[in-house]
C-alpha positions, -999 to +999 in steps of 0.1 A: -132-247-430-145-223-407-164-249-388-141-281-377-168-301-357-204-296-351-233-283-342-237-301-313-275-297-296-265-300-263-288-290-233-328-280-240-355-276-217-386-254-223-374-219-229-334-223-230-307-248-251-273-250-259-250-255-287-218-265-291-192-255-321-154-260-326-140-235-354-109-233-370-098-197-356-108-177-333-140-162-343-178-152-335-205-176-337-237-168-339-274-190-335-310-177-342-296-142-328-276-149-299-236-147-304-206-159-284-170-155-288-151-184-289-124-195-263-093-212-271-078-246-254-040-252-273-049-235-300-080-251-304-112-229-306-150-237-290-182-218-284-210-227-263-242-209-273-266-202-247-303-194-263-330-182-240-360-165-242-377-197-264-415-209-263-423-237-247-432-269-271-418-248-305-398-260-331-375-244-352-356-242-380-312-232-370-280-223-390-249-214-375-232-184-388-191-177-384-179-147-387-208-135-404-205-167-430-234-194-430-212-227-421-245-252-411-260-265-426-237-274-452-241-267-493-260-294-505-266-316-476-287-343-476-305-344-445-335-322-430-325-291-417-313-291-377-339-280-353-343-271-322-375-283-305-380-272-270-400-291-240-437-285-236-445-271-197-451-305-173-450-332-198-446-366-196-446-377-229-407-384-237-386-404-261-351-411-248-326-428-266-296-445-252-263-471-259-228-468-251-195-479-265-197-463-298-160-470-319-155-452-356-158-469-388-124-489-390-128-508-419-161-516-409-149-551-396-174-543-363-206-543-388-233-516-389-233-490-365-268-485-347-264-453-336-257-440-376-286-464-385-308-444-363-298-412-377-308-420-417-342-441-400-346-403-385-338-385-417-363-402-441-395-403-416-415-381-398-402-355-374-427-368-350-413-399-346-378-382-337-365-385-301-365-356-275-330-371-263-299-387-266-278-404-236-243-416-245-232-441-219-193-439-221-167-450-242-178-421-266-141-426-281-114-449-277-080-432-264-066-472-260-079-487-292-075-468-323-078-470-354-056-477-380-065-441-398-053-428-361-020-447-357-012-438-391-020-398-380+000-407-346+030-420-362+034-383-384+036-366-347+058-391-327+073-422-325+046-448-315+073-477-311+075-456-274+046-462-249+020-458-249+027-463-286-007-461-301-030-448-276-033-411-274-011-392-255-026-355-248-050-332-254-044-326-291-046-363-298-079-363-278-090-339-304-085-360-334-102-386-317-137-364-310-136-352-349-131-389-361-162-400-332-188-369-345-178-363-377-195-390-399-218-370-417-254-386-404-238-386-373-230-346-375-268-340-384-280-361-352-260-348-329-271-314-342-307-319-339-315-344-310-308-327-272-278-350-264-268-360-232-230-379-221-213-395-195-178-409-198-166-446-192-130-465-190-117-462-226-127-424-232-094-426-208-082-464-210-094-498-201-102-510-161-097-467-159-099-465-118-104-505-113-086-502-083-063-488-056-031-510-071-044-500-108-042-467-096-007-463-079+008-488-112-009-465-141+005-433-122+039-444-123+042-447-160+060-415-170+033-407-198+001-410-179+002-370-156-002-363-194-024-388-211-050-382-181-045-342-182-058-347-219-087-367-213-101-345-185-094-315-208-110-331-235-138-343-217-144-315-203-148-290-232-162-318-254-187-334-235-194-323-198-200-287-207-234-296-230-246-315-199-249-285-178-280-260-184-275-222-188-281-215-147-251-241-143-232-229-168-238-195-152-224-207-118-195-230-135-164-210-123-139-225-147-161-224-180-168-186-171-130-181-166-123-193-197-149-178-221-139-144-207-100-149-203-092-134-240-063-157-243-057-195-239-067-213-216-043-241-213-029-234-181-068-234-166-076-264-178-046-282-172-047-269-133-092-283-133-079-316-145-054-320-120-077-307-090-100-328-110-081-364-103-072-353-066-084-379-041-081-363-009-102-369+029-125-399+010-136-366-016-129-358-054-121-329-070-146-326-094-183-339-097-192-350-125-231-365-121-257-343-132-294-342-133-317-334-164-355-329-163-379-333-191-410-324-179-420-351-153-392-373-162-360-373-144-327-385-158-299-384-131-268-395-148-241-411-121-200-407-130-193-444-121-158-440-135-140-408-128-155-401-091-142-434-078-127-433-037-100-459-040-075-452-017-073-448+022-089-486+022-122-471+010-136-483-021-165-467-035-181-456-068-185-420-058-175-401-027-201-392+001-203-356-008-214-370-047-239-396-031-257-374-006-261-350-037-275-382-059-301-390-032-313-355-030-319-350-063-335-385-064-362-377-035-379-349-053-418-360-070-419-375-107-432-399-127-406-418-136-372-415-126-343-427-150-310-436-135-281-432-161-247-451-152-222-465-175-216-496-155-246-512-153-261-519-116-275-555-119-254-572-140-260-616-144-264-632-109-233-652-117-213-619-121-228-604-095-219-627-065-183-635-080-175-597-080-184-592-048-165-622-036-135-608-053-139-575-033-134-595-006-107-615-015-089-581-025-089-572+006-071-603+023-032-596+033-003-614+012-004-640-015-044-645-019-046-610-020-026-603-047-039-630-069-072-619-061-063-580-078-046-598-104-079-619-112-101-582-108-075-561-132-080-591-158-117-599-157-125-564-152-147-571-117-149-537-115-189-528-120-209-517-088-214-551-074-173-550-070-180-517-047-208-538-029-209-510-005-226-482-030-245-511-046-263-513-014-265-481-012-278-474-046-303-505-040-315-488-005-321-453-023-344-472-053-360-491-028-366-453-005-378-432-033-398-465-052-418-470-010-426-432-005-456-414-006-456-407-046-432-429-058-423-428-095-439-453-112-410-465-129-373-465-116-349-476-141-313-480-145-302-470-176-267-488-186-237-500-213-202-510-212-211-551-213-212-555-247-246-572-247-283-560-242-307-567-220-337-559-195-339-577-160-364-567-135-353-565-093-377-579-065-374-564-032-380-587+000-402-556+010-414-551-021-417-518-037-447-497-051-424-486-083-416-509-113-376-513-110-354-522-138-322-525-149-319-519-187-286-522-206-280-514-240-244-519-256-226-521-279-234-490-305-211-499-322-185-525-312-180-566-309-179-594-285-157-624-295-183-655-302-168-677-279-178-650-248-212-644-264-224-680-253-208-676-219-225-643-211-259-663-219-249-689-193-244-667-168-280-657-160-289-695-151-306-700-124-287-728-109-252-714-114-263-685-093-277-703-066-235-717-066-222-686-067-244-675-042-234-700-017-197-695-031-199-658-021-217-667+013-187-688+023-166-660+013-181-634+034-200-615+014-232-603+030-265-616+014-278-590-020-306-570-006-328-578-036-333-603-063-335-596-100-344-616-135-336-614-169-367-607-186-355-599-224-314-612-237-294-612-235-291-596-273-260-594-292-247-574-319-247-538-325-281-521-305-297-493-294-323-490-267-354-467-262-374-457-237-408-440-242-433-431-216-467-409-219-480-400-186-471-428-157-469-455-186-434-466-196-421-492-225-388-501-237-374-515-270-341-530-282-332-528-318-304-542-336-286-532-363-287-548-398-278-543-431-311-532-438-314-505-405-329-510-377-352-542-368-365-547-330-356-576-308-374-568-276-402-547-265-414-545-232-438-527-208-425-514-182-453-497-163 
């Protein structure tokens, strides 16, 4: 088939979007008009249209054309036609949509999948209840955890009784891995027709990815990770960080303009970006991989907390000072609400918080205690921003600037996954704040938590355990948070996606869960 994966509605703002293809062969693609040649990366072959010149607040109707052929939508389908629906001018009316940790269908044993229950709920009513975005937290696929379709596939190409055995090993495995993601058919017609937005997290690459300085120096000793990590940046990069970027970026992105003009593969381009990419070098990275979006009066300023990570050097921080400085800037400017998207969530349970910041600590003693304390990090995976405590604060200082200024947003809220629960907590600054701050965490799309850990998460928002931990920290050294925060809603379990809706300086939030049935709501909430 001409068409291997996609459309993909990437980037849209008022006049401009994007869309992403991968074809079988090289080949011209073509969208309401506009046409791009595609570019090949080991033989594989992608296009990136760029449509501008659209009206503000229109809708329409899109195929996707391959040499001339009509490829999308496909014969017969089932669902509405895909659609591209641009921005009206200064809005504040949006619909955002987000979860994280996603894995396929595997024998269903992890139960419905929220993000496909969304997409039929879409499908059969009306396109006004549709969303204007999508924002995939991380863990989009699983390069660590497959599936046994995968390992089957795996074992035709090498011999997986070798490490990493099962995981992925490079770039073409990484490929498999995106068509098994985004290929489900519903799945195919959301992702072409809701604007979607993505930020990697640790298993896109593998579990506790960039936990640490001694994680770090162990996983690049293994003689197959220089290859394994090559892949995932590649991947990454042509699958999901190019539709984050609008057509003025894309215009100014040196290495996607290389490649869609290079005529040949581009391998050897891609492999040299991914390996610039994971350079750590003077407390900077090579790469930044944050990135602002703006609908209307609505910011979204998604944060890498993975990839950007300063380990080394005896600094530890989520991002470098370069990536952070850029962050606050783009946080400063006037809206009406400002969304903060992060995979790692920023307030996590007291309980958690406190003991993985007092492991921080610990990890930094000499000897023995040391060492037990990174062993205890690596295996409880204390790795979130309270485990940097340094860019926790400074995260915490920037909400609490922009939420005190002149026209603060009136909602500033952190947008998170990766727990494997759901839930909404509120923060309380000593000086308190003219903007409502939340953290809201939505995970898993579709994924488990073991029982026994479910009833242990719960316990680790009460009250009284945090005061201990609190003191324990204390004792430890750890400097005193500088704000408080409360579970107002959770936590939820089970397979959920999370919403956030605001008209003018008015916000809410829901949390729905899937069922057999679709979709039914377990928490609603006003946020401003």
């Amino acid at each position: 088939m001409s068409l291997h994966l996609g459309p993909l509605l990437r980037h849209v703002d008022e006049t401009s979007a994007t869309v992403w293809v991968e074809t079988g062969t090289a080949s011209e693609v073509e969208v309401l008009g506009t046409t791009a040649r595609t570019f090949e990366i080991h033989g594989h072959h992608y296009a990136l249209l760029v449509l501008t010149g659209l009206e503000p607040g229109t809708r329409t109707e899109y195929e996707v054309r391959v040499d001339g052929e009509k490829v999308w939508p496909e014969a017969g389908s089932a669902f509405p036609p895909s659609v591209i629906r641009t921005l009206p001018e200064n809005e504040s009316r949006l619909r955002l949509v987000f979860g994280s940790c996603r894995k396929p269908h595997d024998g269903d044993v992890y139960g419905p999948d929220a993000l496909a229950a969304y997409a039929r709920r879409m499908a059969d009513g009306p396109e006004t209840e549709w969303p204007q975005a999508l924002l995939m937290l991380g863990d989009q696929v699983y390069a660590d955890e497959t599936t046994d379709e995968t390992q089957e596939w795996l074992k035709q190409r090498r011999d997986t009784s070798k490490p990493p055995g099962t995981e992925v090993t490079d770039f073409e495995e990484y490929t498999h891995l995106y068509l098994e993601a985004w290929g489900e058919p519903s799945i195919r017609w959301l992702l072409s027709t809701v604007p979607t937005s993505m930020i990697f997290d640790d298993h896109d690459v593998r579990d506790d990815w960039n936990t640490s300085y001694t994680w770090q120096r162990w996983i690049r000793a293994q003689p197959w990770w220089q290859e394994r990590l090559r892949g995932a940046i590649m991947s990454y990069w042509v699958y999901q960080h190019l539709g984050n970027l609008g057509p003025a970026e894309l215009a100014e992105d040196e290495t996607f303009q290389k490649a869609v003009t290079s005529g040949g593969d581009n391998a050897d381009l891609l492999v040299a970006f991914a390996d610039e990419a994971d350079n750590e070098r003077d407390g900077t990275k090579g790469a930044r991989w944050s990135y602002r979006r703006d609908f209307g009066k609505v910011r979204l300023l998604v944060i890498d907390s993975r990839a950007g990570r300063i380990l080394a050097g005896g600094i530890r921080s989520m991002v470098d000072d370069d990536e952070f400085d850029w962050i606050e800037d783009n946080a400063a400017e006037a809206c009406d609400h400002l969304l903060i998207g992060s995979s790692l969530p920023w307030l996590l349970p007291p309980v958690i918080s406190h003991l993985q910041s007092l492991n921080e600590r610990a990890c930094e003693r000499p000897g023995k205690r040391g060492r037990l304390a990174e062993k205890i990090r690596q295996a409880g995976d204390l790795e979130h921003w309270a485990a940097f405590r340094a860019s926790f604060d400074r995260l915490a200082a920037m909400i609490a600037r922009e939420g005190r200024r002149e026209d603060p947003p009136a909602t500033i809220a952190v947008l998170s996954g990766d727990v494997h629960h759901a839930y909404i907590a509120e923060a309380r600054y000593p000086e308190p704040v003219t903007s409502a701050v939340y953290q809201l965490t939505c995970s898993p799309v579709h994924n488990a938590m073991p029982r026994p850990l479910r009833s242990a998460f719960a316990r680790t928002w009460s009250p009284r355990l945090a005061s201990l931990a609190r003191r324990w920290a204390a004792r430890g050294g750890v400097e005193p948070l500088p704000l408080d925060w409360r579970k107002t809603s959770g936590p939820h379990f089970g397979n959920v996606i999370a919403t956030v809706e605001t008209t003018g300086r008015s916000a809410v939030t829901t949390i729905e869960q899937a069922t057999d049935d679709g979709l039914i709501e377990v928490a609603r909430q006003r946020l401003a």
